[in-house]
N, C-alpha and C positions, 0 to 999 in steps of 0.2 A: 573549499568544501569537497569531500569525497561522498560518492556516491556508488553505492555497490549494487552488483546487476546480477542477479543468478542467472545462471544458462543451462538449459537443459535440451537446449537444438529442435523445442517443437516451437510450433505457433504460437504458443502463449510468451516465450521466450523471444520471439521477433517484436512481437508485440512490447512487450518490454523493455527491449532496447531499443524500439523505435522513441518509444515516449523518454525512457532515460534521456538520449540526444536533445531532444527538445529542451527538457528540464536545465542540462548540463551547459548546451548554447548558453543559456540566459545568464544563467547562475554563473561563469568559468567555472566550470566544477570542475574535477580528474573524477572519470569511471573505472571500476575495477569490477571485470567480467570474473566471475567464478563457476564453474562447473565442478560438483560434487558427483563423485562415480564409486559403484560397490566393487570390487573387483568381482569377476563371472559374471555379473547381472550388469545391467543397465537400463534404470529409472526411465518409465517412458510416462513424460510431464510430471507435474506437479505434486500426483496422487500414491498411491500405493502397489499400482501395476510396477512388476520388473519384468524383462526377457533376456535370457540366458547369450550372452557376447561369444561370439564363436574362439574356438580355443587357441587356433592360431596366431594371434597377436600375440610374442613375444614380450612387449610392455606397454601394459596399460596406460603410463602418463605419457608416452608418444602417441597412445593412440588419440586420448582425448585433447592432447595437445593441440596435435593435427588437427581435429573435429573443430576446434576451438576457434583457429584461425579461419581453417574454411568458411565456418560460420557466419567469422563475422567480416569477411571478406563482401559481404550481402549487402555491410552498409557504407557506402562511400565518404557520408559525411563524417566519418568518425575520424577522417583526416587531419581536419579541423580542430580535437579536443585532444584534447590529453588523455589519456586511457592505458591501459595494462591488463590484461589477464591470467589464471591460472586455473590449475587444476588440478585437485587431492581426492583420495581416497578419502569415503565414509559418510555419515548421515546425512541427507542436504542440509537439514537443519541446523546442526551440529557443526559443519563447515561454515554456514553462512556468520553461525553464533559468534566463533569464532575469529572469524575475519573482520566483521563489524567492531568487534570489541579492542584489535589488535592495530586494524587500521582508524581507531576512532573515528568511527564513519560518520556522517553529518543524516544519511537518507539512505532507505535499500528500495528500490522500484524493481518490481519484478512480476512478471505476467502469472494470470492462474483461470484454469479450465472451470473452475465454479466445483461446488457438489449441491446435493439433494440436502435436505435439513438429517435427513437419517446417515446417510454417507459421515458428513460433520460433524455432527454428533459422539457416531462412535467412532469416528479415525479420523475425519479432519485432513486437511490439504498442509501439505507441507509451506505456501504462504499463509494459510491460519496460524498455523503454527510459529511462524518466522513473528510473526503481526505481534504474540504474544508474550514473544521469551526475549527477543535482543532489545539494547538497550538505547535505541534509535528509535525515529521514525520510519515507518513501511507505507509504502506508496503501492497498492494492489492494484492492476491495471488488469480489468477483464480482457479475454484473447479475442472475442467479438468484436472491439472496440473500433470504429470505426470515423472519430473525429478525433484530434487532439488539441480541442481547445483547452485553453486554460486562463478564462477571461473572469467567467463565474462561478463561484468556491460558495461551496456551504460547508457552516459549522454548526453542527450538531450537537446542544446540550441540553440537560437536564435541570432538575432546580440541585442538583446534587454537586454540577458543577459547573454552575452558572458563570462563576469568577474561576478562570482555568489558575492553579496551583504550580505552575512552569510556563516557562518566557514562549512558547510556539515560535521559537525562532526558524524552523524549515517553513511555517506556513507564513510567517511575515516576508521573508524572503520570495516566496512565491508569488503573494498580492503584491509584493512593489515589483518585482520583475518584469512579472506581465500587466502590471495596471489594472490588474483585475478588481472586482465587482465582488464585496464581503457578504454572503446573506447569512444571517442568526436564525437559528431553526432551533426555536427552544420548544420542548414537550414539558407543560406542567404538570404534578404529581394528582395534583384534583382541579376541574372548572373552577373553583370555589380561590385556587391559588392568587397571591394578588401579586401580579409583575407589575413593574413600570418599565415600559416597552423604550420609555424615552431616556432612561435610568442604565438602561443597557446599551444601548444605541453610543451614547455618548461614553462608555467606558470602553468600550470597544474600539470609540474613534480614538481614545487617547494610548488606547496600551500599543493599536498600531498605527498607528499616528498615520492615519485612514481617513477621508473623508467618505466614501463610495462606500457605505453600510447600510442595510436595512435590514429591522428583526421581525420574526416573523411567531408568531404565538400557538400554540394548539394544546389542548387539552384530555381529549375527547380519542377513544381507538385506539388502535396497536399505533406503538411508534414507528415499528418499523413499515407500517403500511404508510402510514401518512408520510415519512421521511422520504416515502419510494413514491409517494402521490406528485412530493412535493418536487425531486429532482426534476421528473417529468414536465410537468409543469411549466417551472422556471429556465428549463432547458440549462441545468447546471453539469458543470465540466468535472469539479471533483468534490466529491464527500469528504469531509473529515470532522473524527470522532477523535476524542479525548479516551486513551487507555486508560483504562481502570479494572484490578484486578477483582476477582467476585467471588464470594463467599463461597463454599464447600456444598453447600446445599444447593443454592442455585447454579450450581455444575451440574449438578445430578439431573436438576430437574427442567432444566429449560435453556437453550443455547443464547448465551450474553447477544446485545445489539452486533457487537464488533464482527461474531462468527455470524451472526445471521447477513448482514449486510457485505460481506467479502464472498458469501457465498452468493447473494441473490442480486446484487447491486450490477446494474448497467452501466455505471462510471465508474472512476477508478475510486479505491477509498485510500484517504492518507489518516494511517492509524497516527497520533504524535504523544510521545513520551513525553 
């Protein structure tokens, strides 16, 4: 499994490759640090802030090069893993897209500072972004975060996509690695919907051949309030939402679950393709 780690040298970026480690232990993964740089500017986090690189520097891939290892010189266990870095000119996103696609990546974890629902909306965080265009899964790890458990996973569906349409092989991998505790967190489209909670339960225990599941039902309220009711609650480690691409209108008109909960969410959210 390869897993790819954007860097971008602030907090949220520590944060994300403290958790990659974690993941990578378990998993043997190989990580691949990448850092995307404009030449003149230099991206500070995640968002659309840049500040002008002093002129001095002769070449910019020595410089960030340098940066690169300094960096990650911070984490010692990375002794232990397999790993490689780099770093190119041009869009984060558009490098990250790239590199994903080339090193057929298995997962991209990468930290992000949050935004406001307006912020998002109209410009969105370059992991919003990542979350929605490469053809992997995205592991969004708030820079807050301050536990890295990974015992208790929620899945998060709809009656849209109650039977997921793709194998979830990063998330199966993740419940048998760490032994973890499966919760179903299904929102039906009306009270009146009729699940069999026991009907799900056992599909779920077959597809991952899972004993340690329990589903949980709601109807009623914003989804994403109760999703956020519920992490709480159950003191869960990570969210994950099934991608799904969204109609033209409701772009316009109201920001999909995925952008709302990468921006608002207290755990990390693992978006899976």
């Amino acid at each position: 499994m390869k897993i790819i780690v954007p860097i971008d040298f602030s907090q949220s970026s520590k944060i994300g490759v403290e958790y990659a480690i974690k993941v990578a232990e378990s998993l043997n993964s190989e990580i691949i640090f990448v850092h995307a740089y404009s030449e003149g500017y230099q991206y500070a986090g995640y968002g659309a802030i840049v500040y002008p690189v002093p002129d001095n520097f002769s070449s910019y891939q020595k410089l960030y090069k340098e940066k690169m290892l300094e960096f990650l010189e911070n984490f010692p266990r990375l002794a232990t893993i397999k790993y490689k870095s780099m770093v190119a000119p041009g869009r984060p996103s558009d490098i990250i897209y790239q590199l994903a696609t080339e090193e057929k990546a298995s997962l991209i974890i990468m930290g992000t500072e949050g935004a406001g629902e307006v912020e998002g909306y109209l410009a969105g965080t370059t992991s919003e972004k990542v979350s929605k265009d490469v053809p992997c899964p995205v592991l969004v790890v708030p820079e807050d975060l301050e536990t890295f458990g990974l015992k208790r996973i929620c899945l998060a569906l709809d009656s849209d996509n109650l039977k997921p349409d793709r194998e979830l092989k990063v998330l199966a991998d993740l419940l048998k690695a760490f032994n973890a505790r499966l919760f179903i967190f299904h929102f039906a489209k009306s009270k009146d919907e009729v699940i069999k909670e026991q009907e799900i339960k056992n599909y779920y225990e077959e597809f991952f051949n899972l004993q340690n599941i329990s589903v949980h039902l709601f109807s009623e309220g914003k989804t994403e309030d109760k999703i956020t009711g519920f992490l709480k609650d159950n003191t869960i480690d990570i969210l994950a939402l099934l991608y799904r691409k969204h109609d033209f209108i409701e772009k316009l008109t109201e920001l999909g679950l995925r952008r709302k909960m990468i921006f608002k969410s207290e755990v990390p959210v693992l978006i899976l393709k």
